[in-house]
N, C-alpha and C positions, 0 to 999 in steps of 0.2 A: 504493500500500500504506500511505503514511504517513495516509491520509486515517482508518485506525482509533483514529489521535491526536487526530483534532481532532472537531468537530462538523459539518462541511461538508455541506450537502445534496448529492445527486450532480450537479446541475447545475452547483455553484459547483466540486467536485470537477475537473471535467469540464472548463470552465473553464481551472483551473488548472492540468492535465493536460494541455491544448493548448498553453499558452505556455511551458511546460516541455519541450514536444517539439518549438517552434517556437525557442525561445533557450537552450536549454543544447545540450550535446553528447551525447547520449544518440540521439538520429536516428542519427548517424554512426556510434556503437559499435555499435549494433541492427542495422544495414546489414551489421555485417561479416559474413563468413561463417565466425564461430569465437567461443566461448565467454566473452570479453570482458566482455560485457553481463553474465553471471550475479556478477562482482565486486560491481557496484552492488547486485543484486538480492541477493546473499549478506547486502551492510550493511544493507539496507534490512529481512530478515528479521529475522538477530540486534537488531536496534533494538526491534522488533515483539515479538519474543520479550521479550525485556527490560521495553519501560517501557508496552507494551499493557495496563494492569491491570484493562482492563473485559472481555478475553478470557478464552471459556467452556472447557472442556478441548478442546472440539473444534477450536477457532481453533489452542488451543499446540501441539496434533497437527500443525494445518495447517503450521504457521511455523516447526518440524523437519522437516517434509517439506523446504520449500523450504531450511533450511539444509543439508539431505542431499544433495538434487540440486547445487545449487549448490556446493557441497564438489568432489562427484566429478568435473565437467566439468572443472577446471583444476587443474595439481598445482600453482600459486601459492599457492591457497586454503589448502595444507596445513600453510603453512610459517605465511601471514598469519594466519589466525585463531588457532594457537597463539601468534603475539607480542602480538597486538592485547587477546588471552584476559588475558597477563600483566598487562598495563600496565593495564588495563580495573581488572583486581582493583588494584593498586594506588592506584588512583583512587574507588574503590568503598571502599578503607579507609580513605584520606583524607576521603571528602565523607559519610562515616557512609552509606553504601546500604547497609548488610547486609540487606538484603532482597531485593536482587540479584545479591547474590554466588554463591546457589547454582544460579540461572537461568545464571548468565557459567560456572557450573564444569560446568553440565550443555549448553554451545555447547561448551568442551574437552574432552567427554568423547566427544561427538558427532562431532568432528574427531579424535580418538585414534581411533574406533570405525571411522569408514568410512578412516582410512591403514591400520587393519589389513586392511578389507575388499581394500581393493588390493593390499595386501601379498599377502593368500593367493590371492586371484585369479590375479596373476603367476607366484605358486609354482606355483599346482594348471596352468600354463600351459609349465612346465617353464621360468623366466624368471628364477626365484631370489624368496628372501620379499623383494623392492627395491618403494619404490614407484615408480620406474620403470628400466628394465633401461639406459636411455640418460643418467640424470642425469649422469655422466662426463663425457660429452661437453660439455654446457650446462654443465656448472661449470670443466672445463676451456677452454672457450672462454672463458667469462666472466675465469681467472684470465692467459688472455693480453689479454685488452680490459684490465686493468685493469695492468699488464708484468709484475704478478708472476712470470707462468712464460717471461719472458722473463730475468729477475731469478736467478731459479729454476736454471736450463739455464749460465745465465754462469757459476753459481759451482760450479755442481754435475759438469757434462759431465767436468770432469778426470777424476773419482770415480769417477762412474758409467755404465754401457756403454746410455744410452738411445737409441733410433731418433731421438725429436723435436733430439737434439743436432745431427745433421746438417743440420738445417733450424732453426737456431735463430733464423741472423738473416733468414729470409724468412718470421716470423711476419707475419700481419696485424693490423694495427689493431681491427679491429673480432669480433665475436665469431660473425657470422653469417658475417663471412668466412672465419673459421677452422671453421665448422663444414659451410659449403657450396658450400665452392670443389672443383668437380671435380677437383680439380688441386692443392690446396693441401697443408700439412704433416699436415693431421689424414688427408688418404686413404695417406701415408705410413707412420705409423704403425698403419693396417690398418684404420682408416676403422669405419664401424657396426661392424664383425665380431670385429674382434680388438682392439682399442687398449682395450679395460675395464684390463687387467691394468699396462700401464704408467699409464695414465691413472690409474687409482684408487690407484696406489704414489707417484704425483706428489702428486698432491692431500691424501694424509693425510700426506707428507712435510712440505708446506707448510703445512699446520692442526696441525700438533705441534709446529714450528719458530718459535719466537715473531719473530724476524727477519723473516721469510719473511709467517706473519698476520697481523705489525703492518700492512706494508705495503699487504695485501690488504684489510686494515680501513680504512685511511687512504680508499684509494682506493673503500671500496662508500661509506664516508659521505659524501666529493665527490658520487659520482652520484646518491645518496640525495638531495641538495641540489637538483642540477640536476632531477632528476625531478620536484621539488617544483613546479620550475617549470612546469611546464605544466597547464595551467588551460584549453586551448583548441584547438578543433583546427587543423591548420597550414593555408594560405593555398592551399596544392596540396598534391598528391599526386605520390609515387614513378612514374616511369613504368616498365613492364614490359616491354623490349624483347628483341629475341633473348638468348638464352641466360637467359634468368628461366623460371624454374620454371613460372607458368604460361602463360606463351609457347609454350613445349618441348608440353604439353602440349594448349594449343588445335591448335597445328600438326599434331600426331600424331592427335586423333583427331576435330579437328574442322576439315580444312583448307579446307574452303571459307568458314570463319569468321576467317581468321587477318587478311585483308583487311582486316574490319571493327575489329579489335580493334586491329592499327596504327595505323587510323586515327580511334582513339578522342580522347576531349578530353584525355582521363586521359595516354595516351602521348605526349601533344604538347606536354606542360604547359602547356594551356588552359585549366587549372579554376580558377575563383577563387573562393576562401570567403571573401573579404577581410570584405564587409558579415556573415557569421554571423558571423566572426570580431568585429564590430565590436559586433554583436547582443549575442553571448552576454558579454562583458566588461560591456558597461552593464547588461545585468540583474543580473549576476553582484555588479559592486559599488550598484548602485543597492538591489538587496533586501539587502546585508547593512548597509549602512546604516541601512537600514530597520528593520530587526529587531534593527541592533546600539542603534536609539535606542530603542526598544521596551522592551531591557533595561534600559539603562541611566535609565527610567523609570520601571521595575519595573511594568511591564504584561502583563509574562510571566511564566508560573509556574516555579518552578524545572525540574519535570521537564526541560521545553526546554532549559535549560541542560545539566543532565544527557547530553540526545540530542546538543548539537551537540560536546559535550566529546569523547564515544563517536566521533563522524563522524571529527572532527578526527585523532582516536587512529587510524584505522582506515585515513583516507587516509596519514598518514606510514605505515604500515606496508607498506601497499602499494605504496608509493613504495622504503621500503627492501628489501621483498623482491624486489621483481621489477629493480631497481637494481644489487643486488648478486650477484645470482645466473641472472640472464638478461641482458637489458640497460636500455639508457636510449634509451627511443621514449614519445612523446607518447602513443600510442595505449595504452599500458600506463599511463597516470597518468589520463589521461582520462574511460577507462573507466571509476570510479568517485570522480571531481572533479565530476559531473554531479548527483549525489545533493543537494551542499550546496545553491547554486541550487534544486533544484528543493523540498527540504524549507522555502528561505525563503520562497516560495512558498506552498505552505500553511500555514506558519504564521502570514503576515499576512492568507490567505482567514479561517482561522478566527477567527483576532483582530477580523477587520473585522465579519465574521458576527457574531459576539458583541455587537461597541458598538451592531449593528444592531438587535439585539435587546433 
């Protein structure tokens, strides 16, 4: 998509389309079987929309479409593109762009437009005007990954007559445990069906409580940090053995398959990405080198600067929402850390293209 930036014929496009899907991680996220990929493709619109300025009406049409789509598949997008909108304008009044400020206020209008669409969807659904009827749960796990509402329950339980008091010190660690353990405190407190009503009295307790949010801020901007970290995808992968999700599920309706799927590479932890792993770091800093000498030679035009300010903005944000209010997995940073790599990429096709010429 970035190729509307530059001058690239479609063969050097094409090109650099390959080595981008051979050394970044973008293969990986595309492979998964969930909505992931539309992050990247979300930054890679709004950028389009933005600093595309040889685009006809029909292009801007197009590059709202795909911010629309990419909006609805993931309710991360809802949260990121409103912080990324702020900080964007911020930056847009500092570096004098008012020429794109009303494009950056019509990407936040776009995002206001399709939370409501969901909103009334859910209601006309009988589910309440929420944009989603489960965010409780996800936040509440999240405020036990982070000890808040273990924090929370210590000082509170005398007070107050909550279910989760009974199970306060068999919280788990982690948030996916607390949200999908058969057996853990959240099916206690009445699991999908009933637990809205304590859970969302907990949670606005602790977001009014400044005691109580310091903490939970302390601890999203740690993970916000370590998220940062990841740049890569990991060496192996998770293996899926009895009692996983989709184990439970091969077994039940696919049992003559179940054999094979034990005896995957994936289950065995046989899989080695060590060499992409090795791949995508050397391109990753070898082109920013490249492009960072580029600037620093003034051989690029500012817009590019402009775009990789945007990227930069877009990946901490995504790093901090999904950080703070889901959790801290590679695969959520990942998914759109692939974009930088692959825009340095074409930016030195086109630049090269250029001296060619």
């Amino acid at each position: 998509m970035l190729a509307r930036l530059t001058d690239a014929k479609p063969i050097w496009y094409l090109s650099a389309t390959t080595i981008v899907a051979i050394a970044t991680g973008v293969p990986f996220i595309a492979a998964y079987i969930m909505p992931d990929v539309f992050a990247g493709i979300l930054l890679l619109a709004i950028l389009l929309y933005l600093y595309d300025d040889k685009a006809n009406g029909l292009w801007r049409v197009f590059y709202i479409g795909i911010i629309v789509v990419s909006l609805l598949v993931h309710n991360s997008h809802f949260l990121i593109v409103p912080v990324f909108c702020m900080l964007m304008l911020l930056y847009l009044q500092l570096s004098k762009q008012r020429d794109k400020r009303r494009k950056l206020l019509n990407v936040g209008g776009i995002a206001a437009a399709c939370w409501l669409l969901i909103c009334i969807v859910n209601y006309t659904h009988g589910l309440g005007f929420t944009l989603s009827p489960g965010s409780h749960v996800y936040m509440a796990g999240k405020l036990v990954e982070t000890g808040t509402m273990k924090k929370y329950l210590d000082e509170q339980c005398a007070e107050q007559d909550l279910r989760l008091c009974v199970c306060k010190d068999q919280l788990p660690q982690k948030a996916y445990e607390y949200i999908w353990d058969e057996h853990g405190p959240f099916q206690k407190v009445g699991g999908w069906d009933s637990s809205a009503a304590e859970h969302n009295a907990i949670i606005n307790d602790i977001f009014t409580t400044p005691a109580y949010s310091v903490h939970f801020i302390k601890a999203a901007l740690l993970d916000t940090w370590q998220q940062l970290q990841f740049l890569n995808i990991a060496a192996s992968e998770q293996s899926l053995g009895p009692g996983s999700v989709p184990y439970l599920y091969i077994d039940k309706h696919l049992p003559n398959e179940i054999s094979q799927f034990s005896e995957a590479r994936q289950q065995e932890n046989r899989i080695d990405n060590s060499y992409w792993i090795y791949l995508q770091v050397s391109v990753l800093a070898l082109s920013l080198l490249w492009v960072g000498f580029l600037f620093v030679r003034g051989r690029l035009s500012q817009n590019f600067i402009h775009i990789y300010i945007a990227m930069l903005l877009y990946i901490i944000c995504n790093a901090f929402v999904t950080a703070s209010f889901a959790n801290v997995l590679e695969r959520l940073q990942t998914r759109v850390f692939w974009v930088l790599p692959a825009t340095n990429l074409m930016v030195l096709v086109n630049y090269y293209l250029g001296k060619l010429r």
